[in-house]
Residue, then its C-alpha position, 0 to 999 in steps of 0.5 A: x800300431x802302438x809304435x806307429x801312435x807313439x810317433x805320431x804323438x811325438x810329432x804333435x808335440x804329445x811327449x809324454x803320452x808317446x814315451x808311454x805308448x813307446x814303452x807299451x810297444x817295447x814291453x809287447x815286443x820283448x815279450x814276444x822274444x824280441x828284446x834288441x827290437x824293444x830296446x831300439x824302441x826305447x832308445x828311439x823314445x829317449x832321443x825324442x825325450x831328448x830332443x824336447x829337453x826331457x833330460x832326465x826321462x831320456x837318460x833314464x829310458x836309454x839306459x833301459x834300452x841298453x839293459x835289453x839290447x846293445x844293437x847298433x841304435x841303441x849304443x849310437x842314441x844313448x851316446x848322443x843322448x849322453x853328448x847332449x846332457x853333458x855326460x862326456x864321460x858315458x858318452x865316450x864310454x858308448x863310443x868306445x863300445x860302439x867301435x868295439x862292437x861295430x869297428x867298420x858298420x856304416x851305422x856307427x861310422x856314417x851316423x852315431x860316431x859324428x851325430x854323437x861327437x857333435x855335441x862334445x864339440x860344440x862343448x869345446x867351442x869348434x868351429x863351425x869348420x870343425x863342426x862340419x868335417x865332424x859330421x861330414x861323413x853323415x852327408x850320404x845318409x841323412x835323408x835315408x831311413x835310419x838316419x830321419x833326418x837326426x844327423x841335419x837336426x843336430x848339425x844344424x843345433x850346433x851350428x847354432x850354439x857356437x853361433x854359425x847362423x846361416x849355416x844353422x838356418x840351412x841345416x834347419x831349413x834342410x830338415x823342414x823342407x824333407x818332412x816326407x823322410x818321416x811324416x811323423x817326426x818331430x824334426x819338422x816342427x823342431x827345425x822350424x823352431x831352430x828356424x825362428x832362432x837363427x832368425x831372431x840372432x840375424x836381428x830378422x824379427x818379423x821373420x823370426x816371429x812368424x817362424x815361432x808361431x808356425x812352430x806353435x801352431x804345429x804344437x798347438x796340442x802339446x804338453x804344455x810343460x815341455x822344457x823346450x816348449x816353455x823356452x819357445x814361448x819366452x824367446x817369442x815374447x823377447x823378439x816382440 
C-alpha cells in the first residue's frame, strides 16, 4: 500500500512525500528479507526524483539502492540517473556492469542499454538519426510494464535537447496518449510539459500556452519547490 501511495504522490507532483513513502516501503520489505525488491523500489524513487530535476536526492537514492541489490532495474536506472546528471563516467561503469551481469536479458539490451545511452548522446551532440538507432531496440517494450513508458520520455527528451521538435512532440504525445500503461506515472503530465516546450520552440504560442496550464493544472497540488516545476512557471511567463 505504501509503494502504491508513493506512486500516486509522485504523479500528483507530491515528490517529496512519495521518496519518503518509497523509502517506508523499501525499508518494510528489506525487512522481510527481500532486499533486491526494496532496492528496486528505491531505484524506482530515484528515477522519479530524477525526472523532477531532484538530482542530488536521486544520485543519492540510487546508490542506496545499489547498496542493497544489484538487480537488472536497479543497475539499468541508476545508470540512466548517472547519463542525465552528467556522470558518464558512473554511467559507463553501470553499463559495463550490467553487460557483465546480464550480457544477453532483454532488460538491459531492449531498455536501460538504450534509455541509459541517450543521454550520453545528446551530450555529444547526435543526431536525431542517431538518437533513434540508439533507442531503436527499446520500440517493442515500451508500452509493457517495466518499461512504463520511460524509454518514449527519454526518447522524446533528447529529441528536444538537440533540437528535433516534431520528433520530440511525437514521442511526448506518444507518452501522454498511453496514460492507461501506468495510471499513476508521472510520465503523463511530464509529457504534457514536454509538450508545451516542443510547442513554444515551433513559435505555436497559443498551443503551447494551453499546453503549460494543462501541465500545471495537473500538478496543481505539487511541491512548489520542484526544480522542473519552477522551470515550468518561468518558460510559461516567457511564451506570454
Amino acid at each position: 500500500m505504501r509503494y502504491a501511495q508513493a506512486k500516486a504522490d509522485a504523479g500528483m507532483g507530491k515528490v517529496k512525500q512519495s521518496t519518503e513513502l518509497f523509502k517506508e516501503a523499501a525499508k518494510l520489505t528489506a525487512a522481510r528479507g527481500d532486499s533486491e525488491a526494496a532496492a528496486d523500489m528505491l531505484a524506482t524513487s530515484a528515477e522519479i526524483n530524477s525526472e523532477a530535476g531532484r538530482t542530488a536526492v536521486a544520485r543519492k537514492e540510487s546508490e542506496e539502492a545499489i547498496r542493497l541489490g544489484k538487480s537488472q532495474i536497479v543497475l539499468g536506472l541508476t545508470a540512466l540517473i548517472a547519463s542525465r546528471a552528467g556522470a558518464e563516467k558512473r554511467s559507463r561503469e553501470l553499463l559495463d556492469e550490467l553487460d557483465q551481469d546480464y550480457p544477453l536479458s532483454t532488460f538491459n539490451m531492449g531498455l536501460y542499454s538504450p534509455m541509459a545511452r541517450a543521454p550520453l548522446a545528446v551530450a555529444r551532440g547526435s543526431s536525431a538519426a542517431e538518437i533513434s538507432n540508439l533507442m531503436e531496440p527499446a520500440l517493442p517494450y515500451e508500452l509493457g510494464q517495466i518499461a512504463d513508458l520511460v524509454p518514449i520520455y527519454v526518447r522524446g527528451n533528447s529529441y528536444l535537447q538537440i533540437g528535433s521538435r516534431k520528433e520530440a512532440e511525437q514521442e511526448f504525445q506518444k507518452s501522454f496518449d498511453h496514460h492507461g500503461v501506468d495510471p499513476l506515472t508521472t510520465l503523463y503530465p511530464l509529457s504534457k510539459l514536454g509538450l508545451a516546450r516542443c510547442y513554444a520552440l515551433q513559435g505555436r504560442k497559443a498551443d503551447s500556452r494551453r499546453a503549460y496550464e494543462v501541465f500545471f493544472a495537473l500538478w496543481k497540488d505539487a511541491d512548489r519547490d520542484l526544480p522542473i516545476l519552477g522551470n515550468a512557471r518561468r518558460e510559461y511567463l516567457e511564451v506570454k
